[in-house]
C-alpha positions in Angstrom: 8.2 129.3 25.0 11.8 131.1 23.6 14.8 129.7 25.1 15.7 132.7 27.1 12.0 131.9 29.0 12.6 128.4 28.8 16.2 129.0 30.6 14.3 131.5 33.6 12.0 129.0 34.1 14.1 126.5 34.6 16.5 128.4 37.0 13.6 128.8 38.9 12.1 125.8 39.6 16.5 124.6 40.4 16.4 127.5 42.6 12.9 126.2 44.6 14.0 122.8 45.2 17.5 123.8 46.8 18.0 123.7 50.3 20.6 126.3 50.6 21.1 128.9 47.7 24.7 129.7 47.4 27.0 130.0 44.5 30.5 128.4 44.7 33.3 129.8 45.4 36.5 128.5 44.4 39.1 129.4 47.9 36.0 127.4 50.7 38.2 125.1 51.2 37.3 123.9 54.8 33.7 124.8 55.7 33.4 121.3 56.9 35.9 118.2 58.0 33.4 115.5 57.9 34.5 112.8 55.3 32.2 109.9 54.5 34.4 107.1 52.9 32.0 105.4 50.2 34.0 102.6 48.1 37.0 103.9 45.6 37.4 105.8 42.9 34.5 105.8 40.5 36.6 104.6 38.2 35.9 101.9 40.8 32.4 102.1 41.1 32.2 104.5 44.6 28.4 106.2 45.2 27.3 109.2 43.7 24.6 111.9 44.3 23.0 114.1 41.5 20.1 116.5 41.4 19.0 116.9 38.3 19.4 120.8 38.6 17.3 122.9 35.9 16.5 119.6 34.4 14.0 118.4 36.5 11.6 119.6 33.9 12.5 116.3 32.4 11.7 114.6 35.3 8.3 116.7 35.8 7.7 115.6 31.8 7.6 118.8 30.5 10.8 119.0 28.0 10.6 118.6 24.9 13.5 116.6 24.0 13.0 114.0 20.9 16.5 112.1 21.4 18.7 111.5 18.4 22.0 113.4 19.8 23.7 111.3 21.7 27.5 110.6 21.6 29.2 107.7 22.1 33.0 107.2 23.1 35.2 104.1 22.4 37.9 103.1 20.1 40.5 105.9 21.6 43.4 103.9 20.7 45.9 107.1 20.9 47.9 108.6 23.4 45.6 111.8 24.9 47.6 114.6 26.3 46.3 115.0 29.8 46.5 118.8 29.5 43.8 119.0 26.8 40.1 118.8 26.7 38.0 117.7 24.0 36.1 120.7 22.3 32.9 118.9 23.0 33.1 117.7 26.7 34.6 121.5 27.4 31.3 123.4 25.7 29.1 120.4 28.1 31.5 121.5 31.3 31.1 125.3 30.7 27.7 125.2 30.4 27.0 122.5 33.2 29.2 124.6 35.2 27.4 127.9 34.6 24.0 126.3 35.0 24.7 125.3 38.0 27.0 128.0 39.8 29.3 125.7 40.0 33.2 126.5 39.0 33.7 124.8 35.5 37.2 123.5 36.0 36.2 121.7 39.2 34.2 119.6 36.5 36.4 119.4 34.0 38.9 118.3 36.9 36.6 115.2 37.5 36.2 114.3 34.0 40.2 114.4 33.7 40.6 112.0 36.7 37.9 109.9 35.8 38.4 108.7 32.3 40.5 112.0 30.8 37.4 113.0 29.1 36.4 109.7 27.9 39.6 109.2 26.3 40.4 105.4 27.7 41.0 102.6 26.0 37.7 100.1 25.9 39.2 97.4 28.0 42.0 97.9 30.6 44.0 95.3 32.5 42.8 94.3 36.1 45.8 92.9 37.1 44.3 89.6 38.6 41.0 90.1 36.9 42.3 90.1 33.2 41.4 92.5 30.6 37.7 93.2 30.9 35.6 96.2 29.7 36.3 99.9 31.4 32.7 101.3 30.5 33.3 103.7 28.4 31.4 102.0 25.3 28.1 101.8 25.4 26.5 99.3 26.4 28.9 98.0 28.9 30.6 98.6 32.6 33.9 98.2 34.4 34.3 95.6 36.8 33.1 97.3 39.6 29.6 98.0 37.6 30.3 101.4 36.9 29.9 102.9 33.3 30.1 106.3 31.2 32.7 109.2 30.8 32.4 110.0 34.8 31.6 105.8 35.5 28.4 106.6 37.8 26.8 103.4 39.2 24.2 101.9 36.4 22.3 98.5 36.7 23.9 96.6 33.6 21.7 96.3 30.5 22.5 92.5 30.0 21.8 91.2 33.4 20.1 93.6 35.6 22.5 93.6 37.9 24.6 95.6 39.5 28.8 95.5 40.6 31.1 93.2 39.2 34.5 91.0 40.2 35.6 94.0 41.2 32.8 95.8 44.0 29.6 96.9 43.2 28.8 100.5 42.1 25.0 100.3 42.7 22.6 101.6 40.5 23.4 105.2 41.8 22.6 106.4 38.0 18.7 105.3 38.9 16.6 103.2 36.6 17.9 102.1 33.3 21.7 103.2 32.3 19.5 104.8 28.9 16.0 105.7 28.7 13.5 108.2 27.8 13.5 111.2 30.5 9.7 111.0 30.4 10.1 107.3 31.9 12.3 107.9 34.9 9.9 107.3 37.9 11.1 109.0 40.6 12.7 112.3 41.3 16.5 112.6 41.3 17.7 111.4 45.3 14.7 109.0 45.6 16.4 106.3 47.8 19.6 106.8 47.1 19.4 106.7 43.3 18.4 108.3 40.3 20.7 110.4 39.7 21.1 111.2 36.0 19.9 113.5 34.2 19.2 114.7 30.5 22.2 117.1 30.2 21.9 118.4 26.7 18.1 118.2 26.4 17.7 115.0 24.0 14.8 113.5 25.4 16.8 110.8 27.2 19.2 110.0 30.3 22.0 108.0 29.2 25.3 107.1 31.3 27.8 107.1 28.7 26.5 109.9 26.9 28.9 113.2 27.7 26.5 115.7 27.9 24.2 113.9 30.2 27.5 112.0 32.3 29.1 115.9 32.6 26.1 117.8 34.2 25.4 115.3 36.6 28.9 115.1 37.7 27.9 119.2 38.1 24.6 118.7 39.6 26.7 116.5 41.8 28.9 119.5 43.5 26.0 121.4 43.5 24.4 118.9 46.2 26.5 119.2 48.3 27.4 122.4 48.2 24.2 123.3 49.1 23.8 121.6 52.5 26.3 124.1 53.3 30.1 121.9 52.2 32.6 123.2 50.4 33.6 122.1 46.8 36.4 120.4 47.9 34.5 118.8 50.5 32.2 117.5 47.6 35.2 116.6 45.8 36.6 114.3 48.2 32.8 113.2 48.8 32.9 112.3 44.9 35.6 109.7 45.4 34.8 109.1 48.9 37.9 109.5 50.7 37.3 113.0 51.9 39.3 116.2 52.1 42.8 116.5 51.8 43.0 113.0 50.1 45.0 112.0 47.1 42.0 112.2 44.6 40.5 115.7 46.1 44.1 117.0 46.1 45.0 115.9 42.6 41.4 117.2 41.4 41.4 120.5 42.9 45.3 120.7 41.4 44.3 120.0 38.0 41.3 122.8 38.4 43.8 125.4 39.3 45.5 124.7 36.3 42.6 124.7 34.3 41.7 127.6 36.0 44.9 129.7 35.0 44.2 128.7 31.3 47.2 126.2 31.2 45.3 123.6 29.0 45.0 123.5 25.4 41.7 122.5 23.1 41.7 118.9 21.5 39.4 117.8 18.8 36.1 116.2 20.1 35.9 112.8 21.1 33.6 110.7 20.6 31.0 109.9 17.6 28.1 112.1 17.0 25.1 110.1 16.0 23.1 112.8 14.7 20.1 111.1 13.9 18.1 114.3 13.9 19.0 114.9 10.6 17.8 111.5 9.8 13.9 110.1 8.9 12.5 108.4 11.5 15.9 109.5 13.6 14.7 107.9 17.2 13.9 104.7 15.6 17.0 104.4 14.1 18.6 106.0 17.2 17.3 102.7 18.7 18.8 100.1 16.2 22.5 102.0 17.2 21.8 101.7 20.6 20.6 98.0 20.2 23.9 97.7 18.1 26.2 99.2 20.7 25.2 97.2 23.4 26.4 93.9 22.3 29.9 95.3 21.6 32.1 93.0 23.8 30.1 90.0 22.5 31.5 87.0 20.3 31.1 86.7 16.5 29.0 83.7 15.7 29.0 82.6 12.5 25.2 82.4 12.1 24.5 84.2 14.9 21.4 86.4 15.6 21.8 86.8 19.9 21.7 86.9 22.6 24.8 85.2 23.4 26.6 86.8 19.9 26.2 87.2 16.4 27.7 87.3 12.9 27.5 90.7 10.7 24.0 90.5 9.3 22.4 88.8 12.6 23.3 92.1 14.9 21.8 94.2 12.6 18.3 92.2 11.9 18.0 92.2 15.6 18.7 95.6 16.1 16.1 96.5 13.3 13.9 94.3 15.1 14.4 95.8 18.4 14.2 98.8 17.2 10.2 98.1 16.0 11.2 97.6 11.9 7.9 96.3 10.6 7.3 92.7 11.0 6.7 92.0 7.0 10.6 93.1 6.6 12.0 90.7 9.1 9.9 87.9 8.3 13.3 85.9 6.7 16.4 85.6 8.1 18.5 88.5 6.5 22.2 87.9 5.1 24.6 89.2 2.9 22.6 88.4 0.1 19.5 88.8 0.7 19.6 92.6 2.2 21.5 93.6 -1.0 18.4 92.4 -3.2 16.0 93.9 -1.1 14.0 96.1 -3.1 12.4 98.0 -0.4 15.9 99.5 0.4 17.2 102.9 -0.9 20.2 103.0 -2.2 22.7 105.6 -1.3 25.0 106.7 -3.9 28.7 107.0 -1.5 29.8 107.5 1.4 29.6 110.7 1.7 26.6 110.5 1.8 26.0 108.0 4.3 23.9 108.5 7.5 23.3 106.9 10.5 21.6 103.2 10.2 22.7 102.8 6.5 24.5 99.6 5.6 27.5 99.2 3.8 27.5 95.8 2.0 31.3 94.8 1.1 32.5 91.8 -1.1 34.2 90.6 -3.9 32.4 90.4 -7.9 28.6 90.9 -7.0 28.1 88.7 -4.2 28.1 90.8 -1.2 30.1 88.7 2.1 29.9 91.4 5.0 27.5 94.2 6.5 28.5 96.8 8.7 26.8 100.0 10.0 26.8 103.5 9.8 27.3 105.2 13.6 28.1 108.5 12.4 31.5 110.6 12.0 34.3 111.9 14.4 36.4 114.3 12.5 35.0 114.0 9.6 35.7 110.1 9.6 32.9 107.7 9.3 32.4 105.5 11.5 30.8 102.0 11.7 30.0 98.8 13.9 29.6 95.1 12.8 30.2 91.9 14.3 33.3 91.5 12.1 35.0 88.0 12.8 36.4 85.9 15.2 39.5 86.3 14.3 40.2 88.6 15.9 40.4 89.5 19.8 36.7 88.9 21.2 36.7 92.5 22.8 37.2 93.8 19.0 34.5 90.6 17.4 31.4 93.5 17.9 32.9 96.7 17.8 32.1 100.8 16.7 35.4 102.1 15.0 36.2 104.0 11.7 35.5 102.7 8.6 38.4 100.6 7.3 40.6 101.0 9.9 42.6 98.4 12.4 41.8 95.7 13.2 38.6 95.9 11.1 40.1 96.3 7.3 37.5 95.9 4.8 39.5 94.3 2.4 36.3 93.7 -0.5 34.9 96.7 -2.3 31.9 98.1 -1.5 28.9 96.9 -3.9 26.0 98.7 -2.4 25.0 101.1 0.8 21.3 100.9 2.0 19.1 102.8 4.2 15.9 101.4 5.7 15.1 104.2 7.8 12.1 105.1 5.6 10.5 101.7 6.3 9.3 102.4 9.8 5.6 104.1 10.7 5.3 107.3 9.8 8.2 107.2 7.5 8.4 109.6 5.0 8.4 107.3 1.5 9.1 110.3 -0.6 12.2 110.8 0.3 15.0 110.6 -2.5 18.9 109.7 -1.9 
C-alpha cells in the first residue's frame, strides 16, 4: 500500500471511530463551562485522555512499524530560550496537529508548559522532597509518577507501580511506559488508560519518546473536542483546572504567539538512536533501552544489577536482556576480557561508530572503562556508562556526549567494538 493510501486509510478508520466530526477552531473559546479538576499539572502527574487517532492501525496490528527510531532526551544542561522549538519536536507537532485537525500551536503550547520541549534538566529540586528525577530520561518518572516530554501517567519500569512522594499520576499511558504497538491489549480509553500511541510509526509506544509523547498530547485535544468542548476547554481539562485558569490561560497565550510566528527554530533535542541503519537494529535497540533504564542507579564496583552496576556489568546485562546468545555471555565480561574478544568487530574511529558499539578507554594496552554508543545530537556522539561513584549518583549511570562534564574520559581510546552481528539472523558478512 503507498503512503498516500496508507494515509486515506487511516483518516478513515480516525474518522469512523469519532463521536463528533469537527475540525478545531482556534476563537471556540466557551462552548462549554464544565471543569473537571483532576490532580496538577502533569508536570505533576494530573490524568490524561488519548485516542490513538489514525494510529489505531497499530492497535488493530496492522502497521508495519519495525522500531529502531526512537529519541531520547536528557542531559539538557543549557539554558533553552522559551521562545524556540526544537526542529524535531516542531516537524512531530505539525504533523500531529494536521493529522488530527487539531491547531498545531495549541500542541506546541503544551509541550512548552510541560517540559519546554523536553528541554529540563534530568533531576529538579522538590523543595521538601530533595532532588529526584523529572522524567524526562528514559527509564525514569517525576515524583508524582509521571514521565516523558508531556509527563503522561506510566506504571514505572522498576517497580510496577504507579505515583510517587509526590501523587500518583496513574498509569493513564496504559500498559508498559515502552512496548511493541502489536502488544498493547486494549483499545486507547479502555478503563481509563491506554492512551499512548505510536506517533511516528516505529513499531512501538514509548512515553518519553517525542514523536509518540507529541501526538498523543494531539490526540488528546482531539477527544475532547469531539464530544462537542472547545480547545480551551480541553486545555484546562489537560491540566485539570479548567477554563480560564492559570495553565489554560498561559497555554492558549503562548499559542497565539506561536500562532503569529513570534518563535524562532532551535536545533533538535534529543539523541537520535537510529538503529535502522544498524544490523540487527531492534535488538540492539533493546540493549539501549535496557541501558537507559538504569540511569539514576549507583555505580557498583563489580556490579552487574539490579540494584547498580559498574561500566562493563550494565552493558553485559543489557546484551543479555537484549537476547545476545547465551555462548557470549557465558563469563563475566570486563574491561579485559571484551577487548580480546575475537568475535567482536572492530571499528576503525569514531566516526564511524553506531549505536551499541563500545568504546574501550585506558592507559598502555590494558583497557579500564566501557562505555556505549547511543547515537548523535548535533553531530556529537553520544554515550552511556555507569561511569564512577565519584561522582553525584544521579550522573553514576548516565547518556551524555562523549567526553564531556562530568564524564571526561581521561585514557585514550584502545579499541571500539560492535557485537551487533552476533545476534540470530545477523548478517556475519558484514565488514567495518
Amino acid at each position: 500500500m503507498g503512503v498516500a493510501a496508507a494515509e486515506s486509510r487511516l483518516r478513515g478508520l480516525w474518522r469512523a471511530v469519532r463521536r463528533r466530526p469537527r475540525p478545531a477552531r482556534p476563537n471556540d473559546l466557551g462552548r462549554s463551562t464544565l471543569s473537571y479538576g483532576l490532580a496538577a499539572s502533569l508536570l505533576l502527574g494530573s490524568v490524561t485522555f488519548v485516542v490513538g487517532g489514525e494510529h489505531i492501525l497499530g492497535y488493530l496490528g496492522l502497521t508495519g512499524g519495525t522500531g529502531g527510531c526512537a529519541t531520547s532526551l536528557g542531559g539538557f544542561t543549557g539554558e533553552a530560550d522559551p521562545d524556540s522549538i526544537p526542529e524535531n519536536f516542531l516537524e512531530h507537532i505539525k504533523e500531529a496537529g494536521k493529522r488530527f485537525d487539531v491547531p498545531w500551536e495549541y500542541v506546541a503550547a503544551l509541550s512548552w508548559r510541560e517540559t519546554n520541549h523536553g528541554r529540563i534538566a534530568d533531576t529538579l529540586d522538590y523543595n521538601a522532597y530533595g532532588r529526584l528525577p523529572s522524567g524526562i530520561v528514559y527509564g525514569t518518572a517525576n515524583p508524582a509518577g509521571a514521565a516523558g516530554p508531556l509527563q503522561f501517567g506510566i506504571r514505572h519500569p522498576d517497580t510496577g507501580l504507579t505515583g510517587g512522594p509526590m501523587g500518583d499520576a496513574a498509569n493513564t499511558w496504559g500498559g508498559e511506559a515502552d512496548q511493541p504497538a502489536s502488544e498493547r491489549e486494549h483499545e486507547p480509553g479502555t478503563n481509563g488508560q491506554w492512551f499512548g500511541i505510536d506517533g511516528n510509526g516505529d513499531g512501538r509506544v514509548n512515553v518519553w519518546d517525542p514523536a509518540d509523547a507529541v501526538h498523543s498530547a494531539a490526540g488528546f485535544l482531539r477527544y475532547w473536542m469531539d464530544r462537542g468542548h472547545s480547545i480551551e476547554w480541553a486545555v484546562g481539562r489537560y491540566h485539570g483546572s479548567g477554563v480560564g485558569g492559570t495553565y489554560q490561560v498561559e497555554v492558549s497565550g503562548k499559542a497565539a504567539q506561536y500562532r503569529s510566528g513570534d518563535f524562532t527554530v532551535a536545533p533538535p533535542n534529543g539523541v537520535r538512536t537510529d538503529c535502522a541503519q544498524v544490523p540487527n537494529g531492534s535488538a540492539v535497540e533493546r540493549v539501549i533501552e535496557y541501558a537507559r533504564a538504569q540511569t539514576g542507579k549507583p555505580y557498583i564496583w563489580g556490579g552487574v544489577g539490579p540494584t547498580g552496576y559498574d561500566c562493563s556489568g550494565l552493558l553485559l546485562e543489557a546484551y543479555r536482556a537484549a537476547g545476545l546468545p547465551k555462548r557470549y555471555l557465558d563469563h563475566r565480561w570486563t574491561t579485559h576480557t571484551m577487548f580480546r574478544m575475537e568475535e567482536a568487530r572492530t571499528v576503525p574511529s569514531l566516526d564511524q561508530a553506531q549505536p551499541g558499539d563500545m568504546i574501550l578507554t585506558g592507559s598502555g594496552s590494558s583497557p579500564t572503562h566501557v562505555s556505549m554508543v547511543t547515537g548523535r545530537r548535533d553531530g556529537k556522539l553520544f554515550v552511556i556508562e555507569a561511569y564512577s561513584s565519584r561522582v553525584p549518583l544521579h550522573a553514576q549511570i548516565h547518556e551524555h556526549e562523549f567526553n564531556s562534564g562530568l564524564w571526561p574520559q581521561g585514557d585514550p581510546i584502545l579499541r571500539i567494538i560492535r557485537l551487533s552481528h552476533l545476534f540470530p539472523s545477523g548478517d556475519t558478512t558484514e565488514e567495518v
